[in-house]
C-alpha positions in Angstrom: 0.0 0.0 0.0 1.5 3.6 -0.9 1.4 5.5 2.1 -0.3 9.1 1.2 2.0 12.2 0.5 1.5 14.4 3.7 -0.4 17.9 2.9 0.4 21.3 4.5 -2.2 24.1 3.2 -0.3 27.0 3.9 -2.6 30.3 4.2 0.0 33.3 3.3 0.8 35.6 0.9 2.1 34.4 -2.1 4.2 36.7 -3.2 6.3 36.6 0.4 9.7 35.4 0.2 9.5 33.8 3.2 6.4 32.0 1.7 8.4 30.7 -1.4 11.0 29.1 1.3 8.9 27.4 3.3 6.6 25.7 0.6 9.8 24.8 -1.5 11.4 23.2 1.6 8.7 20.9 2.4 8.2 20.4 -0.9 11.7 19.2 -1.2 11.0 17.3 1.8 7.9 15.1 0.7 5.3 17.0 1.5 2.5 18.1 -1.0 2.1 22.0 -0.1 -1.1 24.1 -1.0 -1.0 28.1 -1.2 -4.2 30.1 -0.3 -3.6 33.4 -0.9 -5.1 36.5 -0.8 -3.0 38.2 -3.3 -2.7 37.8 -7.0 0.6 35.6 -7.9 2.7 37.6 -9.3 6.1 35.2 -10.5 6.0 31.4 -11.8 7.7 30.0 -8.9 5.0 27.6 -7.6 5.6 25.7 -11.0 9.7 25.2 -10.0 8.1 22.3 -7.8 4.8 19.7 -9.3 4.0 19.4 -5.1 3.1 22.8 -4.5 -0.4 24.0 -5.8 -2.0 27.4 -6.0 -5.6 26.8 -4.9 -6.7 30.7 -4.6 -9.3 31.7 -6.4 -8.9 35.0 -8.5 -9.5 38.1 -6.4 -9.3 41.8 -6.9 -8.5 42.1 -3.1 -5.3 43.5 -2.2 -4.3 42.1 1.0 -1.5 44.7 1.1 -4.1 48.0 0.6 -6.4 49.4 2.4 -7.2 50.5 5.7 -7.3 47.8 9.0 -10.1 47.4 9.0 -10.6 47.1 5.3 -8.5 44.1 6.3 -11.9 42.0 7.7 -12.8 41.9 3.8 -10.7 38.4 4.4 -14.1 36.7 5.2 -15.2 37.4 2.2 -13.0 34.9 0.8 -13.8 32.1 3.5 -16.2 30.3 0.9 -13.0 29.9 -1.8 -11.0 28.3 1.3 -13.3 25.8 2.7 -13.8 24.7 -1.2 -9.9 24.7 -1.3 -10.0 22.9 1.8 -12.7 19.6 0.7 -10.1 19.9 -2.6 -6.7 19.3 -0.8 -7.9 17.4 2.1 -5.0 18.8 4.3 -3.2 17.3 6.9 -2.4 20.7 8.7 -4.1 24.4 8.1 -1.0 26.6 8.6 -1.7 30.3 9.0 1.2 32.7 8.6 -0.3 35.8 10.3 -2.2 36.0 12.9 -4.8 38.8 12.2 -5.7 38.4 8.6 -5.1 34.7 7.2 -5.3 33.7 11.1 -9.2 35.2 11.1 -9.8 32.8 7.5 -8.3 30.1 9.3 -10.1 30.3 12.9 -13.6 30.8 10.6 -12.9 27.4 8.5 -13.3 25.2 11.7 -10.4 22.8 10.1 -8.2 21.6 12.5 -4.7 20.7 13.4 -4.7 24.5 12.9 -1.7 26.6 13.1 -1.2 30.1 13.7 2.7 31.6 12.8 2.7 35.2 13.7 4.7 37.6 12.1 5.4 41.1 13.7 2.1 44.3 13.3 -0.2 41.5 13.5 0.6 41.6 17.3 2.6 44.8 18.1 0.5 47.6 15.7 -2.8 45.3 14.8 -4.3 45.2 18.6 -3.4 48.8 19.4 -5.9 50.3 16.9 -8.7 49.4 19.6 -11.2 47.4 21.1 -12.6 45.3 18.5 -9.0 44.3 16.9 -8.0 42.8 20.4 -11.1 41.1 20.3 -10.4 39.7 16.8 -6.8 38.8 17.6 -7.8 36.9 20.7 -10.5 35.1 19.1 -8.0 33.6 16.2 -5.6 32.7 18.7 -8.2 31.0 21.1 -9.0 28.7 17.3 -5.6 27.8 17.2 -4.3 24.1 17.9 -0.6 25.8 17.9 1.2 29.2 18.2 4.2 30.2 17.1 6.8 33.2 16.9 9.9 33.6 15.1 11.3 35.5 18.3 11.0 35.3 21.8 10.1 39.9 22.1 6.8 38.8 20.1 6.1 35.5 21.9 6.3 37.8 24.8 3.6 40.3 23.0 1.4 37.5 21.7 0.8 36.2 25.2 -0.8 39.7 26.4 -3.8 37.9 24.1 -3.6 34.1 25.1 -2.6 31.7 27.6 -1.4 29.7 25.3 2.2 28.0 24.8 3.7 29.7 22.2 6.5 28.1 20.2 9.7 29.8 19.3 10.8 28.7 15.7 13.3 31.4 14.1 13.4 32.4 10.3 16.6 30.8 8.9 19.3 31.0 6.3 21.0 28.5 4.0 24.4 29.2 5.1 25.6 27.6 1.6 24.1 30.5 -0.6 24.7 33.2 2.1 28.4 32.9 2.5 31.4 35.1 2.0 32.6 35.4 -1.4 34.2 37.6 -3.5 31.8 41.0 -4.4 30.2 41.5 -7.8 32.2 44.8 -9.8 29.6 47.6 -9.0 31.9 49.6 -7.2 35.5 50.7 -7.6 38.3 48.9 -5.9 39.0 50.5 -2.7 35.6 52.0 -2.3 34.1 51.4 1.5 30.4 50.4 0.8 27.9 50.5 3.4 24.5 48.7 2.7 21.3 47.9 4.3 18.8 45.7 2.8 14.8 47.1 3.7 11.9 48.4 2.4 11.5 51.8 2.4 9.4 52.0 4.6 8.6 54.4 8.0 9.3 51.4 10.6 12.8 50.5 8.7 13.8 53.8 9.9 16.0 54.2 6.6 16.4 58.2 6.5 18.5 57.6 9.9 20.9 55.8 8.4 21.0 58.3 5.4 21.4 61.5 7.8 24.1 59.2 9.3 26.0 58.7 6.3 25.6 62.3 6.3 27.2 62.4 9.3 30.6 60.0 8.4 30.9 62.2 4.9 31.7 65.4 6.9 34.0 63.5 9.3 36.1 61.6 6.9 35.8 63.5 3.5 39.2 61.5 3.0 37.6 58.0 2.7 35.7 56.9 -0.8 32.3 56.2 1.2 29.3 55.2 -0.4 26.1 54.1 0.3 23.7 51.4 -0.7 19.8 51.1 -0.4 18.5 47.3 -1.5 14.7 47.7 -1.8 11.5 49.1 -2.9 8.7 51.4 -1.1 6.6 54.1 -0.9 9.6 56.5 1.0 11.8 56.8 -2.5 11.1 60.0 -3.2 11.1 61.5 0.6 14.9 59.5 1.0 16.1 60.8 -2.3 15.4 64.1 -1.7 16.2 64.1 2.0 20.1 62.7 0.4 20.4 65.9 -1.9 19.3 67.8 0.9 22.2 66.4 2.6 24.5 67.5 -0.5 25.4 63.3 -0.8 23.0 62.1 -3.4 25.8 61.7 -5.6 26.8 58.7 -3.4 23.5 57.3 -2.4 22.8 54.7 -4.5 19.2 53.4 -4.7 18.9 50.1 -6.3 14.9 49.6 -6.3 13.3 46.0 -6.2 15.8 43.2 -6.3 15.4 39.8 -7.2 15.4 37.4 -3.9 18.4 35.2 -5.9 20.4 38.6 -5.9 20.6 39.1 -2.3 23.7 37.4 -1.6 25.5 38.9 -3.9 24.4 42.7 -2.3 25.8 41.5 1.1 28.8 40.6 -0.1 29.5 43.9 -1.8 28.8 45.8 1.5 31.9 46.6 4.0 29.2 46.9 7.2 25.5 46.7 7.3 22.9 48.7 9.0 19.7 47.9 10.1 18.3 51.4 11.6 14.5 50.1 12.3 12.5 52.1 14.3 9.6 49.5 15.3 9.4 46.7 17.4 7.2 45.2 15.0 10.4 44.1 13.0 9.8 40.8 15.2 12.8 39.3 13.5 15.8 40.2 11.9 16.1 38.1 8.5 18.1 40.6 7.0 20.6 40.7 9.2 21.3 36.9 9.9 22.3 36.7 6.1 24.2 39.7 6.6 25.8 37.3 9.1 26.0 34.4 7.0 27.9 36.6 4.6 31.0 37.3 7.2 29.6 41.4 7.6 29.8 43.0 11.0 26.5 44.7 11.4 25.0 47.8 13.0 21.2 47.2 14.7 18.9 49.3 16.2 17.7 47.7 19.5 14.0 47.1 18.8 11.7 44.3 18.0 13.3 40.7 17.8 16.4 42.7 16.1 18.5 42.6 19.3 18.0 38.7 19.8 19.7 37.8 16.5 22.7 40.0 17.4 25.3 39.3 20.0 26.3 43.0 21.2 30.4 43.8 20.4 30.6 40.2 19.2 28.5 39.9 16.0 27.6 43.3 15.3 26.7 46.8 17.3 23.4 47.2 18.9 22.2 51.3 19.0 19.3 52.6 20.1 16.6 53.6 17.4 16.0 57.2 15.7 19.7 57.9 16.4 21.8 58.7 13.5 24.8 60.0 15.7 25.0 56.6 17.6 24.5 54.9 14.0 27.4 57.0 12.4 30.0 56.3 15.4 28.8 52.8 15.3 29.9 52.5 11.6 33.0 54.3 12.0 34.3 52.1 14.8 33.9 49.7 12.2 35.5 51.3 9.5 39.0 52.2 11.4 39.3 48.5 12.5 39.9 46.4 10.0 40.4 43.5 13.4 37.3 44.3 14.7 35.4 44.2 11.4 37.0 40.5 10.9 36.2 39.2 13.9 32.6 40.6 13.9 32.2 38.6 10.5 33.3 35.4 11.6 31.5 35.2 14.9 28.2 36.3 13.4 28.7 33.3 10.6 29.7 31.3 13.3 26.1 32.2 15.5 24.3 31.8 12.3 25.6 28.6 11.9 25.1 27.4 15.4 21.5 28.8 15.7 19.8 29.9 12.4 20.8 27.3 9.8 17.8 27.0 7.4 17.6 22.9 7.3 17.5 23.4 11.0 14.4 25.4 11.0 12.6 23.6 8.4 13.5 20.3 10.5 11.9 21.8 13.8 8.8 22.7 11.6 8.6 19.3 10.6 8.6 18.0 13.5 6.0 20.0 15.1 3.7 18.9 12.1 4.3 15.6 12.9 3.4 16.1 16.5 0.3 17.1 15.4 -1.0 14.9 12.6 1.3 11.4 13.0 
């Protein structure tokens, strides 16, 4: 008898890169995944793998628009999951995010259900009043498991449950982010420092400009320049607040980049900054591969940032909305070549020891298994 593939219906947004990991990782690992998403599909990866399947129905919803509580419009779509649901006849109903695809999720009744959550779901979602606290408690109460990718928003998630709630980190394959020689963008001898975000308020991006602001005026001897990986709605505001600086001719915005890029932008970089301004960055993917890659990194000391950083070993932590500390963070770097060194190989060696990506998908695993043997 052929024992029956095991089947994971993700709800999540499709166009997440995180999404794209997971579902490729269990794909790779047996299981037959299905994607309900809210947003259209926007890329051909889903057909890399014959055991991952789209099931969402079209939709001219945009999870990503709209006002919170234009965000309850999710139920409308309740009648395309339970469909999906008697279709894939799922193992496991996995919700990555507590407030939106969690409220489809705790509505479908299916069960093993699992709630992931991410970051505003928890620290911005609740805080808008009454009724979303209400919401948020109700999906959580639904849910068979909980689980944060950091132990700052397990800590937040609790104010709403009295639940367990699982730690199970974001991770990185430390054989694609890994030091290697950088790609020619730059001259040789330049000093590049990068940050990899979207530009968006809670990234806290103009800091880091002001502070590269800040190191130009203090060592007009040394070919600085500065790198912005990303897309948002802040481009404009950050490239006019760098000529207003009198630096734009060093600022160098790059716009979206393709996930399969990324490694390649870390390794150009000489130090990385991660200025967010939120504690609703729950966890810090950004900077573990920055890790990965050997680069000593500068962190503000928010969210679930400060628990993937080991202070004056892997990187600097400094407190948010403070381009001063930022820039003498970043020169400390700079005039010590030793201390940059060591920064890089301890953070590759932490990443190694605790964030390893077949490590994460392997503690995933095993909790599905827990749950549906």
């Amino acid at each position: 008898m052929v024992e029956r593939q095991r089947r994971i219906l993700l709800l999540s947004d499709v166009n997440s890169v995180h999404t794209r990991k997971w579902a490729l990782s269990l794909a790779g690992d047996g299981y037959l995944v299905g994607i309900f998403s809210l947003n259209k599909k926007k890329e051909d990866w889903l057909n890399q793998n014959p055991s991952i399947l789209y099931l969402s129905e079209a939709t001219n919803f945009n999870a990503s628009e709209g006002s919170d509580i234009g965000k309850l419009k999710y139920i409308s779509a309740l009648s395309g999951l339970k469909k999906a649901i008697r279709q894939f006849n799922p193992d496991i109903l996995h919700a990555h995010y507590a407030t939106s695809y969690g409220l489809l999720g705790a509505l479908a009744g299916f069960h093993p259900f699992i709630i992931s959550v991410w970051g505003s779901d928890v620290f911005d979602f609740p805080k808008k009043g009454f009724l979303f606290r209400r919401l948020l408690r109700y999906n959580l109460k639904k849910a068979d498991k909980i689980l944060s990718t950091s132990k700052i928003m397990a800590k937040e998630t609790s104010g709403y449950t009295d639940k367990e709630i699982i730690i199970t980190p974001f991770g990185v394959d430390t054989d694609i982010f890994k030091p290697k020689d950088p790609p020619p963008f730059y001259k040789q001898g330049d000093i590049v420092i990068g940050t990899i975000k979207a530009l968006e308020k809670k990234y806290g991006i103009e800091y880091l400009i002001r502070a590269f602001g800040l190191l130009k005026k203090r060592n007009p001897q040394m070919p600085l320049k500065l790198m912005i990986v990303g897309k948002g709605s802040l481009l404009n505001e950050l490239k006019a607040l760098a000529a207003e600086l009198n630096i734009e001719q060093d600022v160098h915005f790059t716009g979206f980049v393709d996930p399969e890029q990324i490694p390649a932008y870390h390794n150009l970089f000489t130090v990385e900054v991660f200025p967010s301004v939120s504690d609703s960055e729950s966890f810090g993917v950004a900077v573990i591969e920055a890790s990965a890659c050997g680069k000593p990194v500068v962190v503000s000391n928010v969210g679930g940032l400060a628990e993937v950083v080991e202070n004056n070993k892997t990187g600097i932590l400094v407190p948010p909305e403070d381009s001063e500390k930022i820039a003498g963070a970043v020169e400390k770097l700079l005039t010590d070549s030793n201390l940059r060194n060591e920064m890089g190989v301890n953070g590759r060696q932490r990443v190694e020891k605790l964030y390893e990506w077949n490590d994460c998908v392997m503690q995933m695993e095993d909790i599905y298994n827990k749950m549906a043997p």
